[in-house]
N, C-alpha and C positions, 0 to 999 in steps of 0.2 A: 353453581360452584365449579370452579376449575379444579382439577388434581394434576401437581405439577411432580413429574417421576423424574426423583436422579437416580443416573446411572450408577452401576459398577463402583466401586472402587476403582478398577483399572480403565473406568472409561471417561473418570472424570481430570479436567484438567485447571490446572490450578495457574495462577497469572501471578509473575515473576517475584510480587509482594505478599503472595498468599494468601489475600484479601478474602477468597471465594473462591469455587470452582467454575469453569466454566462448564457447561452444560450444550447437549444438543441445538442445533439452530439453523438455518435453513437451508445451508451448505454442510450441516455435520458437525464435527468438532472442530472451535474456533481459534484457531490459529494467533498465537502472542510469542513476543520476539524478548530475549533478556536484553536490557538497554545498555549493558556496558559495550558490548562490541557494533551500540548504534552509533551513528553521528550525532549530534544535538540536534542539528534541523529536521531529523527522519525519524527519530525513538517515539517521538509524541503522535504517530500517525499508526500505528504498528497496530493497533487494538480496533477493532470497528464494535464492539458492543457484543453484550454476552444474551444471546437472541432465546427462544423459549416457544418449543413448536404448543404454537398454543393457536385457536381460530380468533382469542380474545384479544384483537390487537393493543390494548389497553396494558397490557401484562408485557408485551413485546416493547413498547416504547419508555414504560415504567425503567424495566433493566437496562435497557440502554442511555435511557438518559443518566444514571447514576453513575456507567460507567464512562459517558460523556462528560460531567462534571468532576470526575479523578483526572484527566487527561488536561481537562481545563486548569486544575491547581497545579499539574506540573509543569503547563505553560507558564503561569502565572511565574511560578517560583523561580524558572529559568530565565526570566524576561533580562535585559533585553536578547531582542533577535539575535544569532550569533549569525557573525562569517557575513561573507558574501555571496552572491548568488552563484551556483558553481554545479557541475556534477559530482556525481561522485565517484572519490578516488578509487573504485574500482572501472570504471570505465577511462578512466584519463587514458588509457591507451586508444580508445577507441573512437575518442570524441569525433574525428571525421567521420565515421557512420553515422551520428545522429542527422536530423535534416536540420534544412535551415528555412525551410518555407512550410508551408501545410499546416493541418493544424495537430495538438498534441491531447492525451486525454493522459496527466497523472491521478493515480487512485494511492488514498492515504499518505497527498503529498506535506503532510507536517507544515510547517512555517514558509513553503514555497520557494525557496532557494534554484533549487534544482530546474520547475515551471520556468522561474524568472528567467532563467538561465537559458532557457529552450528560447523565454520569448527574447532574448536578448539576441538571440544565434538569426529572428525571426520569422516566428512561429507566432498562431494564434494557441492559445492553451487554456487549458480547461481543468482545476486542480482541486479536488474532493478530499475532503476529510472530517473525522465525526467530530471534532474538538471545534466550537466556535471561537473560542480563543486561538486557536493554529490558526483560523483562516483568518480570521481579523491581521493578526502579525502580516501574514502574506499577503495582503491587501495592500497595507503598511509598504513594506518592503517593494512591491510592483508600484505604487505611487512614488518612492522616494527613486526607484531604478528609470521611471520614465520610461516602464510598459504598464501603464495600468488600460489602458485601451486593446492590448491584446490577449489580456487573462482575465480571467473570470475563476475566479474560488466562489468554493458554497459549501455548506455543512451537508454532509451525506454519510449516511450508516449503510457499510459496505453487506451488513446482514439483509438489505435490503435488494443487493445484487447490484450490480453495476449503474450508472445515472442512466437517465435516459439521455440519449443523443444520438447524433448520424456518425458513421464509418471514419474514424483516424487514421493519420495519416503515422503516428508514435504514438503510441501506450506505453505508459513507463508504472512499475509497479516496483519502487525501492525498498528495500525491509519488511514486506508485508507479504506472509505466504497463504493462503487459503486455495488449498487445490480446487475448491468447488467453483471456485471463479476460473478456471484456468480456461475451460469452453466459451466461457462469455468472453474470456479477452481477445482469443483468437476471433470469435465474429463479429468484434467491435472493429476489428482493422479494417481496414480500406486494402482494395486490393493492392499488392506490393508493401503494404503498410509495416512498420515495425517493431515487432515487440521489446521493448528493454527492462528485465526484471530480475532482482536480487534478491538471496534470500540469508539466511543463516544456515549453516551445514550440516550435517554430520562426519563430513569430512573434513579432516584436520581440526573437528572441535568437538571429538566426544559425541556419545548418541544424545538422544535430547527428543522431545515427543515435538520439541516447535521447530524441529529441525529438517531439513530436506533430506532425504538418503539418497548413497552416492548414485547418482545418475538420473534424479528425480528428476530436475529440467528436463535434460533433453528426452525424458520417455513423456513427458506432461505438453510438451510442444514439438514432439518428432513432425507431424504435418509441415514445421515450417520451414523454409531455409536457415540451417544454424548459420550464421555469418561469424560469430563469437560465444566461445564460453567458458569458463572453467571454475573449478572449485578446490578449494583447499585454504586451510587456516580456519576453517568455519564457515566458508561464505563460499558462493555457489551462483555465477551472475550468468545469462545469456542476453545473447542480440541475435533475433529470429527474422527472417519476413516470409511474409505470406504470399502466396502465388496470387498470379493477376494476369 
């Protein structure tokens, strides 16, 4: 028999529809994003699954698949794909910092917009997310763009840590904040490599438990060359690299 212990009252956290709370999971407490100040192509990527420190992996893949299957009805209900493949408009100032060769690694990249976008610029890329429905669209979407040869989407629950693969050249992590990944992204990079990651605020949007506090980035990535960042309105983006 397993015994599964919730927390606190103050330690539980509860996901934007109140469905449940989420609970302890291998990086901590799980990080969700309210969808009104998302984009459509990036709200659906925001959640990786509500994990359960349990040795019964049976119990771990249970939760998460349920919360995979919510993700997937709101793909569903959103269909079609929106917009075109594009960054996003917090970066439009910055677009010449991204690269144009190398390859990319997005985590919780929703319906692929953004990826496509990279492999358009040409990049090889590489775009995780827990919703099979998300990836499917962005499979879609990189076939109809004429980069499906440079991307690769797969279903991955981010409670499981980052995918396996070699040193990127960009990691891009849009709307999705889980401080317990913040180590693994820096040593996913390739030397010189780039970090590009946005979050939801606490500044200029009210406190919020899924929210970053002011100067969270750059004290979560100080190791790297800031090249770009700022926060305010809610949202709180950097562009880092890493020595090499």
């Amino acid at each position: 028999m397993v015994a599964v212990v919730v927390p606190p009252r103050d330690h539980v956290r509860r996901s934007p529809d109140q469905a449940r709370p989420q609970v302890s999971g291998r990086h901590g407490l799980l990080a969700h994003h309210a969808g009104c100040l998302v984009t459509l192509h990036t709200i659906f990527g925001t959640n990786q699954g509500y994990g359960i420190g349990s040795r019964q992996d049976h119990i771990v893949a249970a939760v998460s698949e349920a919360d995979r299957r919510r993700w997937d009805e709101r793909h569903i209900e959103a269909s079609p794909a929106s917009g075109d493949p594009g960054p996003p408009s917090v970066f439009a100032s910055i677009e010449d910092l991204f690269p144009v060769e190398g390859s990319a690694l997005e985590i919780a990249c929703g319906r692929g917009e953004l990826s496509i976008w990279l492999a358009l610029r040409g990049m090889d890329v590489q775009g995780v997310d827990v919703s099979p429905v998300a990836i499917e669209f962005a499979r879609e979407l990189a076939q109809r763009s004429g980069v499906a040869d440079q991307c690769q989407f797969e279903v991955w629950d981010l409670d499981r840590g980052l995918p396996p693969g070699p040193p990127m050249d960009l990691v891009v992590c849009h709307m999705y904040r889980e401080p317990g990944l913040d180590r693994d992204l820096i040593e996913r990079l390739a030397p010189r490599g780039l970090l590009a990651t946005v979050s939801l605020s606490e500044v200029g949007g009210g406190s919020g438990r899924f929210r970053a506090r002011p100067g969270e980035l750059r004290e979560a990535f100080a190791e790297l060359e800031i090249l770009a960042d700022n926060e305010g309105d809610g949202v709180a983006w950097l562009m880092g690299r890493k020595s090499g």
